[in-house]
TILUMPA-613923 format. One record per residue: residue in one letter; residue number from 1; x, y, z of N, C-alpha, C in turn; chain. Coordinates in nm, 2 decimals, always signed. Example, Ala and Ser with C-alpha at 12.3 -4.5 7.8 and 13.67 -1.06 7.14 Angstrom:
{"a", 1, {+1.32, -0.57, +0.78}, {+1.23, -0.45, +0.78}, {+1.32, -0.33, +0.78}, "A"}
{"s", 2, {+1.28, -0.22, +0.71}, {+1.37, -0.11, +0.71}, {+1.29, +0.00, +0.79}, "A"}
***
This chain:
{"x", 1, {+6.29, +4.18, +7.78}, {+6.30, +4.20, +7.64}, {+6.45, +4.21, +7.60}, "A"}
{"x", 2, {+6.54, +4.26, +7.69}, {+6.64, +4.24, +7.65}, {+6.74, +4.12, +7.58}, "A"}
{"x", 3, {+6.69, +4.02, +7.65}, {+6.77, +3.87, +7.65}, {+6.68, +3.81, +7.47}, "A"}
{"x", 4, {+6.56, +3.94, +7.48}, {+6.51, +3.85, +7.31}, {+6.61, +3.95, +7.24}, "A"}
{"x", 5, {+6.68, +4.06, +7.26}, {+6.70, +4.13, +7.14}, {+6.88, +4.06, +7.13}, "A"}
{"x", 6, {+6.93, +4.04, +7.26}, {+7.03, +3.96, +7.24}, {+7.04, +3.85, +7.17}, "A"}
{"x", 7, {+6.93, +3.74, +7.14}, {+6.93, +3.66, +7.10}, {+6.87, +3.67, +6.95}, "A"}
{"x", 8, {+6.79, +3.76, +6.90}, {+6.79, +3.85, +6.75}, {+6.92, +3.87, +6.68}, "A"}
{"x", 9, {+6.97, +3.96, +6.75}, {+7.13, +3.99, +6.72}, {+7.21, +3.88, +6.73}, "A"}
{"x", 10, {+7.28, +3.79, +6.79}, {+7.35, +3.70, +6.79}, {+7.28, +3.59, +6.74}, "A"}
{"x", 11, {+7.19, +3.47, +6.78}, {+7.14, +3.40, +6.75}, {+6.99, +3.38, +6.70}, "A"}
{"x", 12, {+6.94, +3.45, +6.59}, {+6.81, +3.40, +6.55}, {+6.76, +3.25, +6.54}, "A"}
{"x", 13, {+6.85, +3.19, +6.48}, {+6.78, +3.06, +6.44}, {+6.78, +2.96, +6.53}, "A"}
{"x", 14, {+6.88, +2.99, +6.60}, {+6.87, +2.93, +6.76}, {+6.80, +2.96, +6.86}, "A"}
{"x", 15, {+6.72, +3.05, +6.85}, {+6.58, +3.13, +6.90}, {+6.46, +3.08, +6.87}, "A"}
{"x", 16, {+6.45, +3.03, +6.73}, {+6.39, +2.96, +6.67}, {+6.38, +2.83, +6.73}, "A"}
{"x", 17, {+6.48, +2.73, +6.70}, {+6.53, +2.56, +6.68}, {+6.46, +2.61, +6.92}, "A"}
{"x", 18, {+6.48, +2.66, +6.99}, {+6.46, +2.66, +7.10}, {+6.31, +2.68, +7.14}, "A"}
{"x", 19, {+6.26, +2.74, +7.12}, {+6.10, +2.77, +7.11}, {+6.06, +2.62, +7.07}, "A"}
{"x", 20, {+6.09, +2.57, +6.94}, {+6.04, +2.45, +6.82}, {+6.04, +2.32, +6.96}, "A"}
{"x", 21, {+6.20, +2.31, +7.04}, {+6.26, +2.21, +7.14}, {+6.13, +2.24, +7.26}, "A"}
{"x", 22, {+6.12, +2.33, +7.29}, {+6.09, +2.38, +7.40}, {+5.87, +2.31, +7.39}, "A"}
{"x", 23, {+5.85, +2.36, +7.30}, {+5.74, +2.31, +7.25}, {+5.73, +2.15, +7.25}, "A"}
{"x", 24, {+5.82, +2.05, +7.23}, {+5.82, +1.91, +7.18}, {+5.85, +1.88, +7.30}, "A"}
{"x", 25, {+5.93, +1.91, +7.42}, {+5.95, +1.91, +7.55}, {+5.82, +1.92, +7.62}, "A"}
{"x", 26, {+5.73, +1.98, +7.60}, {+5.57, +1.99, +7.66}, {+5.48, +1.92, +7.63}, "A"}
{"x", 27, {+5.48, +1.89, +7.51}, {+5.42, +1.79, +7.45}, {+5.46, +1.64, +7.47}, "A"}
{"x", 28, {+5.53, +1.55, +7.42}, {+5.55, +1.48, +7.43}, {+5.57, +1.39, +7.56}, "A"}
{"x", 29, {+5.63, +1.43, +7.64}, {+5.58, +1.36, +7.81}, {+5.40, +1.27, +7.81}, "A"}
{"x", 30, {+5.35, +1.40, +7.78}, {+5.19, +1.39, +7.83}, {+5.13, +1.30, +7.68}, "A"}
{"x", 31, {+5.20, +1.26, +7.56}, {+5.12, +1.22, +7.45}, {+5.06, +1.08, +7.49}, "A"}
{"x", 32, {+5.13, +0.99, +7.60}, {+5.07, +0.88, +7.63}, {+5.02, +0.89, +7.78}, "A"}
{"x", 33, {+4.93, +0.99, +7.82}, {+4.94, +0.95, +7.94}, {+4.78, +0.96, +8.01}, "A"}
{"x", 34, {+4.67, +0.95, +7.93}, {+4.55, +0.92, +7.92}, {+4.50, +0.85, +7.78}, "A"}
{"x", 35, {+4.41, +0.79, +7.77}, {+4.36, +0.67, +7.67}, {+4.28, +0.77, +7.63}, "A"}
{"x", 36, {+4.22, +0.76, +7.48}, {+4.16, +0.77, +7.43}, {+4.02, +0.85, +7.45}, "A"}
{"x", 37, {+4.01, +1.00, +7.43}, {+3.85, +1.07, +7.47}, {+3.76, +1.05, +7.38}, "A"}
{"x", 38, {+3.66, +1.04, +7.36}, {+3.53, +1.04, +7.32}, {+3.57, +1.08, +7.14}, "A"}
{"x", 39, {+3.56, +1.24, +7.13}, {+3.65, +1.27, +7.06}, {+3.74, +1.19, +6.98}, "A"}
{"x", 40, {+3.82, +1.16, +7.00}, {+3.97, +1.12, +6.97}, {+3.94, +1.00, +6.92}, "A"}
{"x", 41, {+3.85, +0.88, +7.04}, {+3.80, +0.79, +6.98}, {+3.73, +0.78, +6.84}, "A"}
{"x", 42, {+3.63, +0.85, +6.83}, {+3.55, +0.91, +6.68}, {+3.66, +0.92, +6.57}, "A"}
{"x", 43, {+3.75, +1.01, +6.59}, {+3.88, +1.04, +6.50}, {+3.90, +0.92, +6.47}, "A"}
{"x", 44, {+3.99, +0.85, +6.57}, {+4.07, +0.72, +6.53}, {+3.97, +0.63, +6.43}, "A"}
{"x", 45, {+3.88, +0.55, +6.48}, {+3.75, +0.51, +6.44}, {+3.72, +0.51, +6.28}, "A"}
{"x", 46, {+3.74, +0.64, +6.27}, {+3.67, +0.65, +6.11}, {+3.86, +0.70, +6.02}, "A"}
{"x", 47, {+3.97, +0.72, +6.13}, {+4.08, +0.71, +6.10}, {+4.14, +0.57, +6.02}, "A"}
{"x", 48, {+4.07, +0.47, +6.10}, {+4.06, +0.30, +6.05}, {+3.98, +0.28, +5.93}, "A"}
{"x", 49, {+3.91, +0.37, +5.86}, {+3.82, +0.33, +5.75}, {+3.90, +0.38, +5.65}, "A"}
{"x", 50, {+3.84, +0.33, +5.52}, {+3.91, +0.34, +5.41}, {+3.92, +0.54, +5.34}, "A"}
{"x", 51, {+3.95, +0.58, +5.27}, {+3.97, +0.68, +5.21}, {+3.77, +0.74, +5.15}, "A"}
{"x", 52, {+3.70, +0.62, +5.10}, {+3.61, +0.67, +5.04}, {+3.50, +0.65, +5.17}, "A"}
{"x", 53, {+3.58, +0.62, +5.29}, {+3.46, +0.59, +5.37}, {+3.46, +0.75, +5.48}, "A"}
{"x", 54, {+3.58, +0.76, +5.50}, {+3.61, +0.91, +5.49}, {+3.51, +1.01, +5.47}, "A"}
{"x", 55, {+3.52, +0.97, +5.34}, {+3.46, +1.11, +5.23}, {+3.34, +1.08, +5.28}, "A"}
{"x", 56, {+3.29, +0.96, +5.28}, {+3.11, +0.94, +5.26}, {+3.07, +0.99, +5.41}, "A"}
{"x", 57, {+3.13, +0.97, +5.57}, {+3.15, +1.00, +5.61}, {+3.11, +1.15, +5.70}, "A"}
{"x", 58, {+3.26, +1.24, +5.65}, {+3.21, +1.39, +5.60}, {+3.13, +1.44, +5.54}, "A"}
{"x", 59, {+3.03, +1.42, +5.49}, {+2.94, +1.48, +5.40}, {+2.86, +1.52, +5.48}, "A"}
{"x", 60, {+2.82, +1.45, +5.56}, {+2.73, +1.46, +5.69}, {+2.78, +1.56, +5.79}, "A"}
{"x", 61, {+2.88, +1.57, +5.81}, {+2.97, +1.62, +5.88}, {+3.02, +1.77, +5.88}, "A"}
{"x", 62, {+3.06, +1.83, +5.96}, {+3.13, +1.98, +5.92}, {+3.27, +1.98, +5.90}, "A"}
{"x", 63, {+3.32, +1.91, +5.93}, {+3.49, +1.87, +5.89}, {+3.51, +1.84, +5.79}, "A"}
{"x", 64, {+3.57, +1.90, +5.71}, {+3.65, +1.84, +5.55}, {+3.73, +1.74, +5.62}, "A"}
{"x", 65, {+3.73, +1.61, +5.52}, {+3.81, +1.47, +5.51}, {+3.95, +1.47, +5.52}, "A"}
{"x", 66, {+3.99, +1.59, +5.50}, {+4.14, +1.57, +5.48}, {+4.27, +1.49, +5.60}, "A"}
{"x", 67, {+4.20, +1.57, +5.68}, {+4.28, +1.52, +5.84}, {+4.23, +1.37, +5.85}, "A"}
{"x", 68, {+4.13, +1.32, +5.85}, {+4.10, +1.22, +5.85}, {+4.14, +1.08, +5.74}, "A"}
{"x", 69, {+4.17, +1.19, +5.64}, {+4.26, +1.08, +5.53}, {+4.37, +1.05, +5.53}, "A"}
{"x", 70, {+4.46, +1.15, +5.58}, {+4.58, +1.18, +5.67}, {+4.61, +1.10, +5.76}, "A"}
{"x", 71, {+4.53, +1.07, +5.85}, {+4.57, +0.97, +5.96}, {+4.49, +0.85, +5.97}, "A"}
{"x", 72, {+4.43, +0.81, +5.86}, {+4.41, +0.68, +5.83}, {+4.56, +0.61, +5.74}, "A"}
{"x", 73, {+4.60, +0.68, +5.67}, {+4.76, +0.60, +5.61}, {+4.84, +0.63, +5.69}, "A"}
{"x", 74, {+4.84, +0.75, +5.83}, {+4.92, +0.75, +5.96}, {+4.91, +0.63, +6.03}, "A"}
{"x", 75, {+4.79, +0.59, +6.11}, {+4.72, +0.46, +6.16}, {+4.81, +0.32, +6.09}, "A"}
{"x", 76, {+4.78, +0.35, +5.99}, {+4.84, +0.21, +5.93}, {+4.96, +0.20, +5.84}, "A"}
{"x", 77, {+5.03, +0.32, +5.90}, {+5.21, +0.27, +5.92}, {+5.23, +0.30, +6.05}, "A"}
{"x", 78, {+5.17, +0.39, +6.14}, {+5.24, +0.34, +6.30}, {+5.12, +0.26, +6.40}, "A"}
{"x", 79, {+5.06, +0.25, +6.36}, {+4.93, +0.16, +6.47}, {+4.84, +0.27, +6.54}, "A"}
{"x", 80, {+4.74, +0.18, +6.58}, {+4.64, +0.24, +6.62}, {+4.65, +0.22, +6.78}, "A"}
{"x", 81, {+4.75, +0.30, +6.85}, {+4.77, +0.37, +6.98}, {+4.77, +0.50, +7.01}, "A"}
{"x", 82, {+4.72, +0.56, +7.14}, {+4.73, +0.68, +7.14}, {+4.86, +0.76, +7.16}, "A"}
{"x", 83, {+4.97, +0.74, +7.16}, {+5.07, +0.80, +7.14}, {+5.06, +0.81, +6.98}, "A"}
{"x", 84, {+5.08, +0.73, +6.87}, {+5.08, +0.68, +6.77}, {+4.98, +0.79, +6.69}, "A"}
{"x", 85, {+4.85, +0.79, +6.68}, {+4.77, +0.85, +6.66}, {+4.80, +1.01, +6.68}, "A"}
{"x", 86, {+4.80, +1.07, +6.86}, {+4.82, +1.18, +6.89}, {+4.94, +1.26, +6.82}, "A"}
{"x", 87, {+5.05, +1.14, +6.75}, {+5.22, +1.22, +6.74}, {+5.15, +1.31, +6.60}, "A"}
{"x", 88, {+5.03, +1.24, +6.50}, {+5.00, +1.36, +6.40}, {+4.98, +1.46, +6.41}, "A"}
{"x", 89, {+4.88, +1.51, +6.52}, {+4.82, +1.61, +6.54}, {+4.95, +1.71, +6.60}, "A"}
{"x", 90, {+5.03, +1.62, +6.69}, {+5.17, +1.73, +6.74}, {+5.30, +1.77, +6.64}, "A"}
{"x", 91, {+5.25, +1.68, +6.52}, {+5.34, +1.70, +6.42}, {+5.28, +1.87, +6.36}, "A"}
{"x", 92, {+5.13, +1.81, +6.31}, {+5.07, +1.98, +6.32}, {+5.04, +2.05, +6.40}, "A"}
{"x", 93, {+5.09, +2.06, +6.51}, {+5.09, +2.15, +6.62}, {+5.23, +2.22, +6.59}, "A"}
{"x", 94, {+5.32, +2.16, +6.58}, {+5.48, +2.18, +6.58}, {+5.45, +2.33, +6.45}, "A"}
{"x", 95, {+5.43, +2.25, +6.35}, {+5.46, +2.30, +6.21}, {+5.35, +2.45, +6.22}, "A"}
{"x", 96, {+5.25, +2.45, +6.31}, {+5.14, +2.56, +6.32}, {+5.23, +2.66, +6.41}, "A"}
{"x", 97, {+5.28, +2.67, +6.50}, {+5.41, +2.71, +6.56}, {+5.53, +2.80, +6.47}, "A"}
{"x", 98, {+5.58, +2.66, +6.41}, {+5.68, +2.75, +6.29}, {+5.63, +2.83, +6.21}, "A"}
{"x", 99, {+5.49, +2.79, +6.18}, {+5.44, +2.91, +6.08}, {+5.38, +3.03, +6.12}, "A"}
{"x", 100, {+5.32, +2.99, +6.27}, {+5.30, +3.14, +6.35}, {+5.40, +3.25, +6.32}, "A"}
{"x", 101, {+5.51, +3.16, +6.36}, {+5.68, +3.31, +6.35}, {+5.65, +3.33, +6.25}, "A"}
{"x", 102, {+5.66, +3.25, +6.08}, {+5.64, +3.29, +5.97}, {+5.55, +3.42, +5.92}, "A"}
{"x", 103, {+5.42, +3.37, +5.98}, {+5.31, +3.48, +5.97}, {+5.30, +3.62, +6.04}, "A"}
{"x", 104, {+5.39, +3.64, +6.21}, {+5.39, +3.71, +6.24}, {+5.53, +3.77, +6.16}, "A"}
{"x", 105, {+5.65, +3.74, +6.14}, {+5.72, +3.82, +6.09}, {+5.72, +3.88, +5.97}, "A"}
{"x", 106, {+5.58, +3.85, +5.84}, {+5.51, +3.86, +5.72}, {+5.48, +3.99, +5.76}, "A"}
{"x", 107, {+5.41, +3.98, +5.87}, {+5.28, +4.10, +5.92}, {+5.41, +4.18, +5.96}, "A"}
{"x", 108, {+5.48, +4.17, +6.09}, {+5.52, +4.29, +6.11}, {+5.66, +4.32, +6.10}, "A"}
{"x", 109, {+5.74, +4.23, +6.04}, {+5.90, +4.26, +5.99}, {+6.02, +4.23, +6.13}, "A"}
{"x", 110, {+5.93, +4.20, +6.21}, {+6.02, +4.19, +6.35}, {+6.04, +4.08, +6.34}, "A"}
{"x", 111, {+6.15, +4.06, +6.42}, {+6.21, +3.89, +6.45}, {+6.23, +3.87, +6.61}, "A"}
{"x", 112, {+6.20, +4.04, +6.68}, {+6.14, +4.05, +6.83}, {+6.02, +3.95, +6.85}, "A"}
{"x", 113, {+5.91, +4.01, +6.77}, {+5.79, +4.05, +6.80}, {+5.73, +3.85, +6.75}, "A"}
{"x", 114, {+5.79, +3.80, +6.62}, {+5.78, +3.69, +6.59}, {+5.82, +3.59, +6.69}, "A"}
{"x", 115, {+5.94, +3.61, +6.75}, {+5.95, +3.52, +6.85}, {+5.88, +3.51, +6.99}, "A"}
{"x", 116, {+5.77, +3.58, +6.99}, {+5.73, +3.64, +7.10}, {+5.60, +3.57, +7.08}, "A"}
{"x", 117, {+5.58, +3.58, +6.97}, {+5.43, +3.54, +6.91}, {+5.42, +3.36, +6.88}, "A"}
{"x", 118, {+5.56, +3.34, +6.85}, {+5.56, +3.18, +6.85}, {+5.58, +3.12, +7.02}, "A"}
{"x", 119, {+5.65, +3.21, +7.09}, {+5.63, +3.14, +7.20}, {+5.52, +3.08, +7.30}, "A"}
***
């Protein structure tokens, strides 16, 4: 605990920007390193359909359209590969991360306790 309260005191946002690094360092290696799951496949799949095919889609479904409308105009500005595909989801993995610290330091005022919780 000590080396977090040093780094509260001297460097918070660099405590931050490190956790954010440290996170994209774990990720990223592994984003291409198996094809396509069952899952994933389905995603991509209806990822390739249009906006209203989406919708028609979900209705059936328990997933709201949105992610899937999301990475249908992702799909078709970086291609339909699994690296390609997977970088959205780690884009919102990333950003769910930063907003962890956000929400934990909401809740409890700490900038200990928030980096603790983002890690």
């Amino acid at each position: 605990m000590n080396i977090i309260r040093i780094i509260k005191k001297k460097y918070p946002v660099a405590a931050f920007i490190t956790i954010l690094l440290l996170a994209i360092v774990l990720r990223i290696p592994v984003i291409n390193e198996k094809s396509f799951w069952l899952d994933e496949s389905l995603t991509v799949f209806y990822g390739q359909k249009s906006v209203w095919a989406n919708i028609a889609w979900t209705r059936s479904d328990v997933h709201p359209p949105l992610y899937n409308i999301i990475l249908s105009l992702w799909l078709r500005t970086f291609g339909v590969t699994p690296p390609a595909a997977r970088s959205l989801s780690t884009i919102f993995d990333l950003l769910a991360i930063g907003m962890t610290f956000l929400l934990a330091l909401k809740l409890t005022g700490d900038r200990n306790i928030s980096l603790i919780t983002m890690l």
